[in-house]
N, C-alpha and C positions, 0 to 999 in steps of 0.2 A: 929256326923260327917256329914258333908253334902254329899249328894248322889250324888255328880260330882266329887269329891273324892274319892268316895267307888270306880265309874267305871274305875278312872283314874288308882287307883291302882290296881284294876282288869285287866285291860290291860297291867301294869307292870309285873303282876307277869303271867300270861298267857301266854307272848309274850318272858319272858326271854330277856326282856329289861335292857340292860346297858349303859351308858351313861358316858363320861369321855370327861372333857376336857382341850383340847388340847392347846397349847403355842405357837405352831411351826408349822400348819399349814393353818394362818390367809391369806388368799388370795382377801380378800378386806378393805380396810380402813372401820373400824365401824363394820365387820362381826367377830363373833368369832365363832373357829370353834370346832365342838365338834365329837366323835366319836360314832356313835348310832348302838348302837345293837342289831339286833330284829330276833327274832329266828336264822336261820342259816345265817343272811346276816349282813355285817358290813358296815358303809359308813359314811361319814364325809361328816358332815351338817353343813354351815356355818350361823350363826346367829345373826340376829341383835338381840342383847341383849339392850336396851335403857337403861332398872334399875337395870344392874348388877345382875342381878339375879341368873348366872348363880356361880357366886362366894357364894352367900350360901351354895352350893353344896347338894341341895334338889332333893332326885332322883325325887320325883312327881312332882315338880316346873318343874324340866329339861324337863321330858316329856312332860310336858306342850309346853313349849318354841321350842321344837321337833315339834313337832303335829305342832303349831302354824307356824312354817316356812313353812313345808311340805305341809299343808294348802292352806298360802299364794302363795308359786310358782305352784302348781297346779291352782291355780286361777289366777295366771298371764297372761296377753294375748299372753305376747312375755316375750323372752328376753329382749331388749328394756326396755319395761314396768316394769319389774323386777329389771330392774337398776335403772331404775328412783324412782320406788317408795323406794330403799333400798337409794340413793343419793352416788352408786358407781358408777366405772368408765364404760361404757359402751365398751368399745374399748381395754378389758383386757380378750387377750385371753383364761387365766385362766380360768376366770368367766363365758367367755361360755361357753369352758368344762364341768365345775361344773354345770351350769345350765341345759345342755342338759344331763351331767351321772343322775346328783338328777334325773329329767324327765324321766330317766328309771326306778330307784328305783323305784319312788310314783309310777308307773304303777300297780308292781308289788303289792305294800303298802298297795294301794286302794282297794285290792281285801280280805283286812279283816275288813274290815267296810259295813255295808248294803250301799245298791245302789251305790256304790265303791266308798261310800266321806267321806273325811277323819274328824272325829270327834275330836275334842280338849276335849271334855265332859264337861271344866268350858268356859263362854259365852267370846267371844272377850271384849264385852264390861265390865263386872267385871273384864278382865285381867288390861282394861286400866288405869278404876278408881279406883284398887285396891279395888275392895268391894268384899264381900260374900266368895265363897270359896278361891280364888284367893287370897283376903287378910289372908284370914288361914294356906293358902301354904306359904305364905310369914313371917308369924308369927315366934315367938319361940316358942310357943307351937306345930307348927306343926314339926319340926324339934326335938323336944323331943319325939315324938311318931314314 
């Protein structure tokens, strides 16, 4: 097994993570949104899913896809920036609620990761191109284990 796996499910099973999603409350064109539960806190994280992945229904893959949104808006500059790079609508009240509630979560988020930055543990760039662990998450083998 690759050791970006081992940590990822270490952080699974640690953090009393569950992940379920949701149908009914998509609040951007292209964001699906899912319900993330990490120790005593529950919150609906809306997510570009590009390769469907989220329909496998791989809890490791999910948290992946978690981590990786949670990631990205903390690394956003703005609001603004968030929208454009996700190609929603900027002018959707919704969507800045959600951006500004997430914004409180990761505060809290951050403060279980050293230097309070949120670790994905497999690289963005094997997410992209499908290589290494990332293509094992994707697998059928990994979903048989």
């Amino acid at each position: 097994m690759y050791p970006e796996i081992q940590l990822l499910k270490d952080f699974y099973t640690m953090h009393s993570v569950e992940i379920v999603y949701l149908n009914d409350h998509q609040i951007g064109f292209g964001l699906k949104p899912v319900q993330f539960a990490f120790r005593e806190h529950k919150v609906i994280i809306q997510i570009k899913d590009e390769y469907d992945d989220l329909l496998d229904q791989n809890p490791l893959l999910n948290l992946l896809l978690v981590l990786g949104e949670l990631s990205f808006i903390d690394e956003s500059t703005d609001f603004l920036n968030w929208c454009t790079e996700n190609e929603v609508n900027a002018s959707s009240e919704k969507l800045r609620m959600y951006y500004h509630e997430i914004l409180d979560f990761i505060a809290t988020f951050k403060t279980y990761f050293p230097e309070d930055k949120i670790d994905c543990f497999i690289s963005d760039l094997d997410f992209q191109i499908n290589a290494g662990a990332a293509q094992y998450l994707r697998s059928k083998k990994a979903r048989e284990s």
